[in-house]
DOPABA-488078 format. One record per residue (C-alpha): residue in one letter; z, x, y. Coordinates in steps of 0.5 Angstrom, whole numbers, padded with zeros to 4 digits, always signed. Each point is the difference from the previous one (the first is absolute). Layout:
aZXY;...
// end
This chain:
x+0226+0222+0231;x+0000+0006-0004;x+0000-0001-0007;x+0005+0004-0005;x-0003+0003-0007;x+0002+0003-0005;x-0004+0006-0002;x+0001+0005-0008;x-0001+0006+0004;x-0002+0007-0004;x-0002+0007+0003;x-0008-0001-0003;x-0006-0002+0003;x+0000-0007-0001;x+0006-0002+0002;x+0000+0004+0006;x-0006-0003+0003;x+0002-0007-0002;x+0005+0003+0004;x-0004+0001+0006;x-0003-0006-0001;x+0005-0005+0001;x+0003+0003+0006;x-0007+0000+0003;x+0001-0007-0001;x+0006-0001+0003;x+0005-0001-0005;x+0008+0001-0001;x+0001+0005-0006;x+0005+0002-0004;x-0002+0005-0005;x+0002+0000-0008;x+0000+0005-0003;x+0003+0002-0007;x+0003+0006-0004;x+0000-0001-0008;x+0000+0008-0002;x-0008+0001+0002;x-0002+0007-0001;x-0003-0001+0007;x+0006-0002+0003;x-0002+0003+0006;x-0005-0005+0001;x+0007-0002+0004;x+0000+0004+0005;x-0006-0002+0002;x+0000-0007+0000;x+0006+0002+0005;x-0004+0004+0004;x-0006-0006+0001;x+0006-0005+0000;x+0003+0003+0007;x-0006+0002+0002;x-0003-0008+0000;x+0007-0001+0003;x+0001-0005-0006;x+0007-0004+0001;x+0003+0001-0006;x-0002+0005-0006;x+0005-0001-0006;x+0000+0004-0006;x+0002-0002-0006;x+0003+0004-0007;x-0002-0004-0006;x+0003+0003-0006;x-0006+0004-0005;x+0003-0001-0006;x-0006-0006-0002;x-0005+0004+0004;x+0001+0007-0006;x-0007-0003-0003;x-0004+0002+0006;x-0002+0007+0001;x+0000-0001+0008;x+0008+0000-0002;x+0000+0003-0006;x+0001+0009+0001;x-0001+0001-0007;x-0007-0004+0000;x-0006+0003+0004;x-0004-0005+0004;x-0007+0001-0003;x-0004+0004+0004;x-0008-0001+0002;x-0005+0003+0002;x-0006-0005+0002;x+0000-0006+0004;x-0006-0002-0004;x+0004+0000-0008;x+0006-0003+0003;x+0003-0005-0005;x+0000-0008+0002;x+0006-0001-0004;x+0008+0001+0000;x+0001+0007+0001;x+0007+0003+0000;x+0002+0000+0007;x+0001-0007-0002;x+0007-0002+0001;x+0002-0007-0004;x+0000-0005+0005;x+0002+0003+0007;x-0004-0004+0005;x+0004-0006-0004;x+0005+0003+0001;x-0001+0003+0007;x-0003-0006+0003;x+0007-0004-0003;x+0004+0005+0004;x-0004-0003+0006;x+0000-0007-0001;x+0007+0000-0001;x+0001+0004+0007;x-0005-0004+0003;x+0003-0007-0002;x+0007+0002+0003;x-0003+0003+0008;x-0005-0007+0000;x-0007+0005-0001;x-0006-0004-0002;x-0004+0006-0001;x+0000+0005-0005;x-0006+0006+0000;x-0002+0004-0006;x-0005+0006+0001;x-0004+0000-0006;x-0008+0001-0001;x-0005-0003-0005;x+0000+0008-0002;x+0007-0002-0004;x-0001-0005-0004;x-0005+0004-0004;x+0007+0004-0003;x+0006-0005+0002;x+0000-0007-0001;x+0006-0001+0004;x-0005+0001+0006;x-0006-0005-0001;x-0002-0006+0004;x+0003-0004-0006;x+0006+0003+0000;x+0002-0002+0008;x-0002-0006-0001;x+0004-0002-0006;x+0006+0004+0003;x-0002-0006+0007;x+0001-0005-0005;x+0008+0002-0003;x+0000+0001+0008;x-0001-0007+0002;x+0005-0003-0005;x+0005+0001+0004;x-0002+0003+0007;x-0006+0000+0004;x+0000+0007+0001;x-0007+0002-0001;x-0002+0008-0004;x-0007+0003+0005;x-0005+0005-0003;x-0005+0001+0006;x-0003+0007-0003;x+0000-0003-0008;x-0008-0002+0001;x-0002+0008+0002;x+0000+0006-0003;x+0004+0006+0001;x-0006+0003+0004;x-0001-0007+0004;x+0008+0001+0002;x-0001+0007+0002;x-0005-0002+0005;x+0004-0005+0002;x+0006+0005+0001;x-0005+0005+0004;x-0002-0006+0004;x+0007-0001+0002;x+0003+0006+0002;x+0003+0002-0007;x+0001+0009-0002;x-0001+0000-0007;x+0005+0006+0001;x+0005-0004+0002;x+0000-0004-0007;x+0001+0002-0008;x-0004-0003-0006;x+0002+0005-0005;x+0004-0002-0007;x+0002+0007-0001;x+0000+0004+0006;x+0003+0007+0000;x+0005+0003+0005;x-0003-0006+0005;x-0007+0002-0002;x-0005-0004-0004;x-0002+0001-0006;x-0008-0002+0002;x+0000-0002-0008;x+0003-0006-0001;x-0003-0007+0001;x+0003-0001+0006;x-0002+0006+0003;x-0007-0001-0004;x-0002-0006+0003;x+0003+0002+0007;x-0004+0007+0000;x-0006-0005-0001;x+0001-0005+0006;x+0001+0006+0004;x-0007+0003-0002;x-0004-0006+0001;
// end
């Protein structure tokens, strides 16, 4: 019996390979995007375009209001996402692209959804890589939302790619058929293009080379 599941869906690597490798497995997508004013809101077409082209059953996007997102310079037009130039000086603590909470508030959104359609698994694609700036994408952090999760349900929050590195997760993309091209990483992209100096883009660019 082919088992439904609930994947958070953006248009980056990450989420794009775990993508690729849950339809490999078999499973029954749907798709869960998210618009909260992000800089990057063109992650959206993407994430559309990898949707339709794993033929998902269902990819939905919710609006969230940005009102309590304005702290975060991925929201914030008046902050500038802080720009880098060297994989090997880049921070191990918060950065400013960190928007308060948003993977709590994210994986709310899909508990809820999957509470009311009897989905028992929730996918999230985050790498060991994360952790280092976002705490809200360590390994402590799935577990201890799995915990409030099992109060009430038995829906269980899957991270197949926390244990690998970004390097790690583009080797398993390629293995799997992902184009890159097809995916954006970038927090601040201009028209369309990124920018090839923020985090993101740092720590992609890296993974690629290597």
């Amino acid at each position: 019996m082919i088992k439904k599941i609930l994947l958070l869906l953006s248009g980056g690597i990450d989420s794009a390979t775990l993508l690729a490798k849950l339809n490999s497995e078999g499973y029954e997508i749907i798709a869960l995007s998210f618009n909260y004013g992000q800089k990057h809101f063109i992650e959206l077409n993407y994430a559309s375009e990898l949707a339709k082209k794993y033929k998902v059953t269902e990819h939905i996007i919710l609006d969230i209001p940005i009102e309590g997102f304005s702290y975060s310079a991925l929201v914030n037009k008046e902050i500038k996402t802080t720009e880098f130039n060297d994989f090997n000086n880049l921070p191990k603590e918060q950065v400013n692209s960190y928007v308060p909470f948003r993977n709590m508030i994210f994986l709310s959104f899909a508990l809820s959804i999957a509470e009311s359609r009897k989905i028992q698994k929730i996918f999230i694609a985050i790498n060991k890589d994360d952790a280092n700036n976002y705490w809200d994408c360590s390994e402590e952090f799935i577990k201890n939302i799995n915990l409030v999760s099992k109060m009430n349900t038995s829906i269980s929050i899957e991270s197949p790619l926390i244990n690998l590195s970004k390097k790690e997760v583009v080797l398993l993309g390629k293995n799997l058929g992902i184009d890159f091209n097809q995916t954006i990483s970038c927090y601040q992209p201009v028209d369309g293009v990124e920018c090839g100096s923020c985090l993101s883009c740092i720590i992609k660019k890296e993974a690629l080379n290597e």
